[in-house]
Steps between C-alpha positions, in 0.01 A plus 500: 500500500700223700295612857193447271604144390645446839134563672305303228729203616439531859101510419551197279658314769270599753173367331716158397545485868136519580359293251752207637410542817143502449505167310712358774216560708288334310533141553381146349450162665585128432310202567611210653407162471439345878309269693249552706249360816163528553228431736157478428140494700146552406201299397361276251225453328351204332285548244129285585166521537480553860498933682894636380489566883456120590818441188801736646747279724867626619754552236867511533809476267883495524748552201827578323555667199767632281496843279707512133354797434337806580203350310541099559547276746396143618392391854416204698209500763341260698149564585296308734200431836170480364250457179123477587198385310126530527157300451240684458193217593531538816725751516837401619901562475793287516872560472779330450908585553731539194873634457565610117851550370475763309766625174403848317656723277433876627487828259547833659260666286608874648817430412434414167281741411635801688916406562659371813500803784591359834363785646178412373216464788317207362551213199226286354618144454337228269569148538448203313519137598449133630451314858498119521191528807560232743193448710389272794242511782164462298350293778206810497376431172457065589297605744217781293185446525468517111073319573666186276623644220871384416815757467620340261855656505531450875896427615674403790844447593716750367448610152735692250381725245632774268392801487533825269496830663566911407490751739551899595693647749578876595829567727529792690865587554614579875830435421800422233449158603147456676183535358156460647301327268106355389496275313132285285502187338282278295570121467376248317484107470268237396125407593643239773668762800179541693363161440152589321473487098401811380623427111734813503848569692501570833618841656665728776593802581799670740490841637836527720687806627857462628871589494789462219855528599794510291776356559734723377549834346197533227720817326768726446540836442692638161660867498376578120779652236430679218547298155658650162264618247470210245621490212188565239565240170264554227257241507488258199217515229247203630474191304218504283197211694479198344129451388327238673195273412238499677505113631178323414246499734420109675190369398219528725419222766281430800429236743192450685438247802188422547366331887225282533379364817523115613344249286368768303580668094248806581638813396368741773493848436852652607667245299279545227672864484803366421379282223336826355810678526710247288178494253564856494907460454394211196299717339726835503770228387387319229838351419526335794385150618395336850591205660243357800620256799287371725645388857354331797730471848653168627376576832164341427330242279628278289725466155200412339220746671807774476497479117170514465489817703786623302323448149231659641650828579704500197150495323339781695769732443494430124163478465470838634751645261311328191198680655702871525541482113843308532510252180552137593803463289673755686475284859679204571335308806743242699456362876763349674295384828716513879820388273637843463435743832526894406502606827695379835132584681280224444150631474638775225565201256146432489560793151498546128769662378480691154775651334456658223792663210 
């Protein structure tokens, strides 16, 4: 009986022995929160209405950025040479040189979807951000044969503009502490960078490859130990919910603008849509009530003509609800003239605004 107990003790021991050195073997790692350089260079492309062939120019960026986490860091860039834009009658490009400081906030989206694995080949990085574009050289675009017409955001000197920006980038490991990387971007800024008014923001685009390096260890490696079994507490009977109200729902509203052309309170067919539409609103809404506005822009005219104009479109709009079924006593019709301006673009307060609720 004792040589029994005696062998059942040695096999006991034996597997204990195994199963500790098999999770010794098995290993976990810890991030480390370092800086890092990079180096950047590609091409850009600005978005126009010229050939995308005759819109790529050189691209190059430096930066430095700084890791918390496995998931978050922040990095500074500066990206700079060339933007280009094109005119299409006769066809033509210009370019001008810019340097853009650039700040973003980077997500490694492998890491926080899958857990940090420095062994891991390749990491997909998103980045969010901002550049304060600094450009100069526009000496091109003075000189386009544009047949007369006028750009009529053309700059010169050196110009500072902000832009927003969000990018993707996918790092393929060669190291613990270089990666070979590529790296797209989209920025964007206001109608003014390449000089022609287009009524919507200007844009472009980054497609870089280039090197990371960290400076410093990016990780180290933890021996694992085996934890005591928890302690198992009965859980506690759950509170019974509190019953909640349903919060009322907000009453319906909408708001129409409605664009006319110069000197004119013609409703032309796409904004006579929108005046259907809010007919349509009134009517599935009878509790509500609309109040009409008529505009006219300070860029033209007079106090005097402008009111007139105003009135005018007020009236159009609100004759063309009375004439949808809306009943009169349900509109209120006011004009204020150019002495209130909607809209920072001139030419858009040429409107009727109707806001109905």
């Amino acid at each position: 009986m004792k040589t029994i107990k005696t062998l059942l003790v040695a096999v006991l021991a034996l597997f204990a022995t195994a199963a500790s050195a098999q999770n010794s073997s098995e290993v976990t790692y810890k991030y480390l929160p370092h800086w890092y350089f990079q180096a950047n260079a590609g091409a850009q492309y600005t978005l126009g209405e010229a050939k995308f062939s005759k819109l790529l120019s050189p691209n190059a960026q430096l930066g430095i950025g700084y890791n918390f986490n496995s998931v978050l860091g922040l990095r500074l860039t500066a990206n700079a040479w060339q933007s280009k834009g094109g005119w299409t009658n006769p066809s033509q490009d210009y370019k001008w040189t810019y340097v853009a400081p650039q700040l973003d906030l980077t997500l490694n989206l492998t890491n926080a979807f899958a857990g940090f694995n420095p062994k891991r080949i390749v990491d997909v990085v998103l980045f969010l951000g901002g550049a304060a574009n600094i450009a100069w050289g526009n000496e091109e675009a003075s000189k386009l044969d544009t047949h007369g017409y006028e750009l009529e955001y053309l700059w010169d000197g050196t110009k500072i503009r902000p832009f927003g920006r969000a990018g993707l980038g996918i790092d393929f490991n060669v190291s613990d502490r270089v990666k070979i990387g590529l790296e797209a971007a989209a920025n964007i800024g206001s109608d003014k960078y390449n000089s022609k008014k287009a009524g919507n923001p200007d844009w472009y685009f980054n497609g870089l490859v280039g090197v990371k390096v960290a400076l410093g260890k990016t990780y180290e490696t933890i021996e694992p130990y085996v934890e005591p079994a928890p302690i198992v507490k009965p859980e506690p009977k759950p509170e019974p919910k509190p019953i909640v109200k349903p919060e009322p729902k907000p009453a319906p509203e909408k708001t129409i603008n409605v664009f006319f052309k110069i000197r004119e309170s013609i409703i032309n067919e796409v904004e006579g849509q929108k005046v259907a539409d809010m007919i349509a609103f009134l009517k599935a809404n009878p509790g509500t009530k609309v109040n009409v506005t008529g505009y006219a822009d300070a860029g033209t005219g007079n106090p005097r003509i402008n009111m007139k104009y105003a009135k005018n479109r007020a009236d159009a709009v609100t004759k063309a609800l009375i004439d949808g079924g809306i009943a009169a006593d349900r509109i209120t019709t006011d004009a204020k003239g150019d002495t209130v301006q909607p809209f920072a673009e001139n030419d858009m307060n040429r409107v009727t605004i109707a806001i109905a609720k």
